[in-house]
C-alpha positions in Angstrom: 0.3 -2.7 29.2 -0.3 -4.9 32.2 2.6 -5.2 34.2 1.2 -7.6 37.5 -2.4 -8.8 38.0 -4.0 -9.7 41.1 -7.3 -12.3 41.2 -9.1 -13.9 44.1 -12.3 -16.0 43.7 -12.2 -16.8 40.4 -12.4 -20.0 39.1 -8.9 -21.1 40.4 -7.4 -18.3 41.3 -7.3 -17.6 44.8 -5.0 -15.6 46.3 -3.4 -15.2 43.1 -0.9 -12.3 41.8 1.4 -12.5 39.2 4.0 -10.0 37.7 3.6 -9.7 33.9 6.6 -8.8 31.4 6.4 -7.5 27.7 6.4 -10.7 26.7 5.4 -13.7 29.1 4.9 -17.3 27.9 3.7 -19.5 30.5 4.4 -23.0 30.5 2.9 -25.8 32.4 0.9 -29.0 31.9 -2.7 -29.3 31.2 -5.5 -28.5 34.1 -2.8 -26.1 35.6 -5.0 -23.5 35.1 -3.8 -21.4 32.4 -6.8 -20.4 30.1 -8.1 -19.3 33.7 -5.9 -16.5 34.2 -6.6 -15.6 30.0 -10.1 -15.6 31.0 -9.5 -13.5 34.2 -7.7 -11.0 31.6 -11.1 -11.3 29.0 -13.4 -10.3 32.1 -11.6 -7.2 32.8 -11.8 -6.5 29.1 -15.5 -6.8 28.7 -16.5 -5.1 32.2 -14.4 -1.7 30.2 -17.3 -2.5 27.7 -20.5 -3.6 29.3 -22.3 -4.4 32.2 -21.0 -6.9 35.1 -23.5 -9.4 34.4 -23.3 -9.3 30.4 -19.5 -9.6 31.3 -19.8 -12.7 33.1 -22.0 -14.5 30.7 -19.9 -13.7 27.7 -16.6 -15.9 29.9 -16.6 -19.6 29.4 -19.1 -21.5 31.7 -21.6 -20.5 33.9 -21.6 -17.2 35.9 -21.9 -19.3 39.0 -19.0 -21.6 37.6 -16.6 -18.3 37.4 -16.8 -17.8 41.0 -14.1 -20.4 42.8 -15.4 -23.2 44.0 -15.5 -23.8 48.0 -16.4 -26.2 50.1 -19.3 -24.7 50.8 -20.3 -23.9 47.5 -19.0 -20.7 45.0 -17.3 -18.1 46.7 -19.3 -14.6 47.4 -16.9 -12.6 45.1 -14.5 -11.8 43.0 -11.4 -9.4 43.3 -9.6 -8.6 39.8 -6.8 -5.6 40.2 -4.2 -4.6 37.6 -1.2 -2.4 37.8 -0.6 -0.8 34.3 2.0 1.2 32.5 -0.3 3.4 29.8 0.7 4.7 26.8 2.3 8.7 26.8 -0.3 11.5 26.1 0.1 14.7 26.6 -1.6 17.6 28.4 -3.7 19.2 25.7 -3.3 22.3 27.9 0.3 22.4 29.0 2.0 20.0 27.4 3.4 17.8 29.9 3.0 13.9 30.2 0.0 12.5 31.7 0.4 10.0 34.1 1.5 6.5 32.6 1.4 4.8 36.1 -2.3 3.3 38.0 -3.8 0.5 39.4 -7.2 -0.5 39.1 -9.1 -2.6 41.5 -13.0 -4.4 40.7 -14.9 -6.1 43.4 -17.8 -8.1 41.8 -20.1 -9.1 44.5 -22.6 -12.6 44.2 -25.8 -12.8 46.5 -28.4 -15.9 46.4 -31.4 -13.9 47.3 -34.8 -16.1 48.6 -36.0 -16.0 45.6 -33.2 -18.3 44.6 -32.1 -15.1 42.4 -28.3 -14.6 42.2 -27.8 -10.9 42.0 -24.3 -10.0 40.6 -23.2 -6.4 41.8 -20.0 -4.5 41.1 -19.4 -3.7 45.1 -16.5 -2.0 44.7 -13.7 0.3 42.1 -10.7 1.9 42.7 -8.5 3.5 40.7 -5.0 4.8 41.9 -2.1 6.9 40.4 1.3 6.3 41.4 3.4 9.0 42.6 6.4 7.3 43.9 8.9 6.3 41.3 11.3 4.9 44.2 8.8 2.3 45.1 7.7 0.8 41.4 9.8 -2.0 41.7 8.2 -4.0 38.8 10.1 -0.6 36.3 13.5 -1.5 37.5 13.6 -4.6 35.4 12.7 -3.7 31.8 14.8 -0.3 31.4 13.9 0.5 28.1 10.4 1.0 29.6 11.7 3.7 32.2 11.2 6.5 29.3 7.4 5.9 29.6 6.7 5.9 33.7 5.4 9.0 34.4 3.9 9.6 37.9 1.9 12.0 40.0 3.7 15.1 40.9 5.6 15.9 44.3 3.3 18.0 45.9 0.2 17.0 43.9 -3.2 16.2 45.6 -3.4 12.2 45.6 -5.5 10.7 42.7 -7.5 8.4 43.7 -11.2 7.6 42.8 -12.9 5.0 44.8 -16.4 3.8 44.1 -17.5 2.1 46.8 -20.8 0.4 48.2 -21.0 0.6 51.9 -23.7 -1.2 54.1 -26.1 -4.3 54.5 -26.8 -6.5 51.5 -29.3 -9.3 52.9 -30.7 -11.9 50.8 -34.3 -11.2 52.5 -34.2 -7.8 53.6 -34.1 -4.7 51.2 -31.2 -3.4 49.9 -29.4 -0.4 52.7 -26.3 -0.2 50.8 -25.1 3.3 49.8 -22.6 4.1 47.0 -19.7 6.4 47.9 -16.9 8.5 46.2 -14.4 9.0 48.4 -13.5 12.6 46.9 -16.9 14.4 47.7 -18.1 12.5 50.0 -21.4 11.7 48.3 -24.3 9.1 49.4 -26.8 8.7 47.3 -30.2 6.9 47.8 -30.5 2.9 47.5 -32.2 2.9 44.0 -29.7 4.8 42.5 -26.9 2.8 43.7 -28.6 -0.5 42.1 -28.3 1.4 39.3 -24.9 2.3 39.0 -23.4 -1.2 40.8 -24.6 -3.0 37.6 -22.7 -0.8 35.3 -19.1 -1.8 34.4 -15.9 0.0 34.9 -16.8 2.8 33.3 -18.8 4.2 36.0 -20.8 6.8 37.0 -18.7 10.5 36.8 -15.9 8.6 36.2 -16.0 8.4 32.7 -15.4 12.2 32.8 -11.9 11.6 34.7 -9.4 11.1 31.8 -6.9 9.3 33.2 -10.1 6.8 34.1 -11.3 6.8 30.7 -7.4 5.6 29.4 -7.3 2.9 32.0 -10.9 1.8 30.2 -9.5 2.1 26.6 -6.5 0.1 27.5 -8.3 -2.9 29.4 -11.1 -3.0 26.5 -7.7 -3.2 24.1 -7.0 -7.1 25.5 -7.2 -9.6 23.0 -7.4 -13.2 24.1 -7.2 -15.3 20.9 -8.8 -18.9 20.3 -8.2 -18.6 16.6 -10.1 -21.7 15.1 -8.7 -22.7 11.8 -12.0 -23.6 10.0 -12.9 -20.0 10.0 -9.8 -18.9 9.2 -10.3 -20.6 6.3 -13.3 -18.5 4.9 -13.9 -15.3 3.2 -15.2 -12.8 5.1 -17.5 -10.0 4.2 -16.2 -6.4 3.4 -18.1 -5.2 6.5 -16.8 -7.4 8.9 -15.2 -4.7 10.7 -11.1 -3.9 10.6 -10.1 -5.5 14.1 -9.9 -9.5 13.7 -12.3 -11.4 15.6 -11.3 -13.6 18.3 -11.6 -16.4 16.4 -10.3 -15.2 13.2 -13.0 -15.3 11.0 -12.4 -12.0 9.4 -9.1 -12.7 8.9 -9.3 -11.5 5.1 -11.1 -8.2 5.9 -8.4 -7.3 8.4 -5.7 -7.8 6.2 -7.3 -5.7 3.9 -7.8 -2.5 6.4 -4.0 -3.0 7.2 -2.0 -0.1 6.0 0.3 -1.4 2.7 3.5 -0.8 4.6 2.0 -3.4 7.8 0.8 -5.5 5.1 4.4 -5.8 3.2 6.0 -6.5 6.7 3.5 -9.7 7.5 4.6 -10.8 4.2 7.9 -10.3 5.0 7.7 -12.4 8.4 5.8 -15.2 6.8 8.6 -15.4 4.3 10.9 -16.3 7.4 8.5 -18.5 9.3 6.6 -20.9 6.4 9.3 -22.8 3.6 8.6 -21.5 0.0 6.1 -18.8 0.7 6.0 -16.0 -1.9 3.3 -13.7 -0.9 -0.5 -12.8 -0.5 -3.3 -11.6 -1.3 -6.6 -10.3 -0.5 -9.3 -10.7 -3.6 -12.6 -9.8 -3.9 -15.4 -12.2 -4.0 -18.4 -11.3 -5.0 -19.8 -9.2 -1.5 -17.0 -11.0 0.6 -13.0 -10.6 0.4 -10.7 -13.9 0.0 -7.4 -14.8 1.3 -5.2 -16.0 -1.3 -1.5 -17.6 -0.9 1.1 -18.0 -3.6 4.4 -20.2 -2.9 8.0 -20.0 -4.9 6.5 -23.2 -6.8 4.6 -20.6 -8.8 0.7 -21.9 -7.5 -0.9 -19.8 -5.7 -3.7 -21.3 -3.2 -7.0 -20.2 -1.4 -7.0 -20.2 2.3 -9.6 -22.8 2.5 -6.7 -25.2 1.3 -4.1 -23.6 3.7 -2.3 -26.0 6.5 -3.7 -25.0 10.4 -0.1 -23.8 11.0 -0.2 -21.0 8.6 -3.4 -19.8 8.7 -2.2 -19.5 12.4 0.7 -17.5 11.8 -1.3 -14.9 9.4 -3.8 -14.5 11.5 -1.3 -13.9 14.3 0.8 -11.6 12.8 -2.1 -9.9 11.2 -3.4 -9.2 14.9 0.1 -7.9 16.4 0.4 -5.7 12.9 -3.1 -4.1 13.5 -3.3 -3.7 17.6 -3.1 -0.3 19.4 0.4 0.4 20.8 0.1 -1.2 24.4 -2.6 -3.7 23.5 -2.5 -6.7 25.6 -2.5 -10.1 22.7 -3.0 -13.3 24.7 -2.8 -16.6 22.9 -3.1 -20.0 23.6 -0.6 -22.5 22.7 1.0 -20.4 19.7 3.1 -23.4 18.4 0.2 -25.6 17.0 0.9 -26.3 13.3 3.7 -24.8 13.0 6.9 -26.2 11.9 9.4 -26.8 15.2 12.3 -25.9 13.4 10.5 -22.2 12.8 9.2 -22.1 16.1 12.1 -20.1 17.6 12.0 -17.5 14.7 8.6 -16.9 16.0 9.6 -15.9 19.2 12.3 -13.7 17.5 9.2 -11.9 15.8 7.5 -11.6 19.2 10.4 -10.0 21.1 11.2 -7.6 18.4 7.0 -6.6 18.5 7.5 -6.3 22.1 10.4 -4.2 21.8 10.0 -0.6 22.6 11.1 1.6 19.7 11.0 5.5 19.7 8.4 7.4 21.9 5.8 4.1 20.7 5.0 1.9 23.8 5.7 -1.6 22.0 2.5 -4.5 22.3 2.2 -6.7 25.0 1.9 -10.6 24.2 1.0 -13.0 27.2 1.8 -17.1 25.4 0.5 -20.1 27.4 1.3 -23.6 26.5 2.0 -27.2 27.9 5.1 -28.0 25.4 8.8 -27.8 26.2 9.2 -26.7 22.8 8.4 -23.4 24.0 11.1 -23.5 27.0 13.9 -23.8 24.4 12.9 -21.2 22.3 12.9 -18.8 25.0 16.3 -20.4 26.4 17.6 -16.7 26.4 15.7 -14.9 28.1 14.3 -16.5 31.2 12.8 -13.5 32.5 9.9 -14.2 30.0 9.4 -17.8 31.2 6.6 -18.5 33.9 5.4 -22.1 35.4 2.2 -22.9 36.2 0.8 -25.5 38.5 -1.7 -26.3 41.0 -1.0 -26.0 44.3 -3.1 -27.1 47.9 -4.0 -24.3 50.3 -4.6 -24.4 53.8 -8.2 -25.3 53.2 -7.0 -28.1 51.1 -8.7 -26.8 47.5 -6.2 -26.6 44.5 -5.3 -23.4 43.6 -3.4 -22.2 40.7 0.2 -21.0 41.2 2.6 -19.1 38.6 6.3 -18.7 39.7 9.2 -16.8 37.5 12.1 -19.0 36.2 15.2 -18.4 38.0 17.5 -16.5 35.7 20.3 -20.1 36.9 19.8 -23.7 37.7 21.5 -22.8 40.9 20.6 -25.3 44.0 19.5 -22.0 45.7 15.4 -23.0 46.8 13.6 -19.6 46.6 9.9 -21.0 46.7 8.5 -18.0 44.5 10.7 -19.0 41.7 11.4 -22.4 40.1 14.1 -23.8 37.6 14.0 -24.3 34.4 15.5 -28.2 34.8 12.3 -28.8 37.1 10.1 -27.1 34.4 11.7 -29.5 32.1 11.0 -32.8 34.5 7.0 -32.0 35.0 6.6 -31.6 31.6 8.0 -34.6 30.8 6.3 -36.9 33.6 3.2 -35.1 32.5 3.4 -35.8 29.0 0.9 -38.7 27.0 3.0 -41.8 26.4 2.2 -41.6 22.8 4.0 -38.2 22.6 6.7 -39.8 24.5 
């Protein structure tokens, strides 16, 4: 679970930090940047898996085009840094919680050689323990979470791991850099170093260092969903793997590898969420697996004929059934297609799946959308609620900004917070006349 991230230099985000609950839905009209801080999320996720330049090519645009834009041109790097509340393990050797509390920090570095070569680098990693409960402020708010902070030890020798390359970097001369560990002390020669700076988190010794190798496993757990209904709408083939795809289009092979009791509860939630649905079904086809709906009319349909709205919501529920306790869901605009009227029960099903039950540390869903419909179906709980807009700097660029919804409409102006009323208003001004 993420609970605040911290980006600089990319795309809009500059000098950006926001603090994330168990479930966050942030609102604000379109352009705000949104999907930028979804794809900030995505990087991190891929950089657990691969290298930093196969990372960048696998984000929407350009590599150069993820860097923020400056007057000057693209900035020179990008800063990504995550505090996170991991799920309990144990000490295989004495029992006894392993830390729950880090940070982890990425510099990704971007040269224009003479060549006209843009070398992308991971200049520099760090990754932190906490060990002071008194100043983890962000724990204070969500209390049924304080079961599943555990920190460093009093007395214990500070765990930190910085990677870290130190030197010149000149877009004619060689490279003098040398890569560091701050534990050991360690320099080792420039070839070596361009080695390990194109790797992704998951560097060097570091993979070794378990509490490391958790902070990995959780980022690569982030799921940023752009489900697109026409795949949705096919079978998929027996093979296609037991985690749905991004874009859905295993949806019936994922249902399938769902244990019966997860299975029985999707039906269960789609019986509360879609008018007259009955049940479903996964059939075989052939090589392939098929989705198949029946309704309290008796008929029972293929997905292929299956409105946008609920393909949505199987697919979405499938994904929050089948995710790793702690797993980060992201999805964009999570009302389309479906019925307004239902829309609120939705979010009831997303608070209870955020919900911590037991020794379990519940899923983490991050919603973005640009309709107010959204604003009253979290009317309760305003602590979920963030607004998103762009904002001028002192260098005059826009910059995206994401402020908490005060708890009251009081007149009370705190500028990192904003009410919900002036939510409400921008919406509104923003929205097409035809929707008016």
């Amino acid at each position: 679970m993420i609970t605040r991230i911290e980006v600089d230099g990319f795309k809009s985000l500059r000098g950006f930090a926001l603090d994330l609950e168990p479930l966050t839905a942030i609102v604000g009209a379109s352009g705000a940047g949104k999907s930028n801080l979804l794809d900030a999320l995505h990087l991190l996720s891929r950089l657990a898996q691969t290298s930093v330049t196969e990372a960048l090519k696998g984000g929407r645009g350009a590599i150069r085009d993820q860097f923020s834009r400056l007057r000057d041109g693209a900035a020179g790097r990008v800063s990504l840094s995550v505090e996170m509340l991991l799920g309990t393990t144990r000490d295989p050797l004495g029992g006894e919680p392993l830390v729950t509390r880090v940070l982890h920090k990425t510099e990704i570095g971007r040269t224009v050689l003479s060549s006209g070569i843009e070398d992308i680098t991971i200049d520099e990693q760090r990754f932190l323990v906490f060990d002071d409960p008194a100043a983890d402020t962000w724990m204070e708010r969500p209390p049924a979470l304080l079961p599943f902070a555990h920190y460093n030890g009093p007395g214990s020798a500070r765990m930190e791991s910085v990677f870290k390359l130190e030197g010149t970097r000149s877009a004619t001369g060689p490279d003098t850099r040398v890569a560091r560990w701050n534990e050991s002390g360690l320099e080792w020669d420039p070839a070596f170093a361009r080695a390990l700076q194109q790797r992704g988190i998951l560097v060097g010794s570091l993979s070794s260092r378990s509490w490391v190798g958790r902070i990995a496993k959780e980022l690569s757990a982030i799921r940023v969903i752009h489900f697109e209904p026409s795949k949705l709408r096919l079978s998929s083939d027996r093979a296609a793997g037991p985690a749905l795809a991004a874009d859905g289009s295993n949806l019936p092979t994922a249902l399938a590898a769902l244990a019966p009791e997860a299975r029985a509860q999707i039906r269960a939630d789609l019986a509360e969420l879609i008018p007259g649905f009955r049940s479903f079904e996964v059939v075989p086809a052939d090589e392939e697996l098929r989705l198949e709906v029946e309704f309290t009319d008796g008929g029972r349909v293929p997905a292929r004929v299956l409105s946008d709205g609920t393909l949505r919501l199987v697919a979405l529920l499938t994904l929050l059934r089948g995710s790793p306790p702690g797993a980060l869901i992201a999805v964009e605009e999570p009302e389309n297609g479906i019925y307004p009227g239902r829309l609120r029960a939705l979010i009831d099903k997303l608070v209870d799946a955020t919900t911590p039950r037991g020794d379990v540390l519940p899923r983490q869903v991050l919603l973005t959308s640009h309709s107010p419909a959204i604003l009253a179906a979290l009317h309760g709980r305003p602590e979920s609620l963030v607004f998103a807009d762009l904002v001028r700097r002192g260098d005059d660029l826009r910059s995206t900004r994401m402020r908490h919804v005060r708890a009251t409409d009081s007149p009370e102006r705190d500028p990192t917070t904003v009410s919900r009323r002036e939510i409400e208003r921008i919406l509104d001004a923003a929205r097409p006349e035809d929707e008016a």
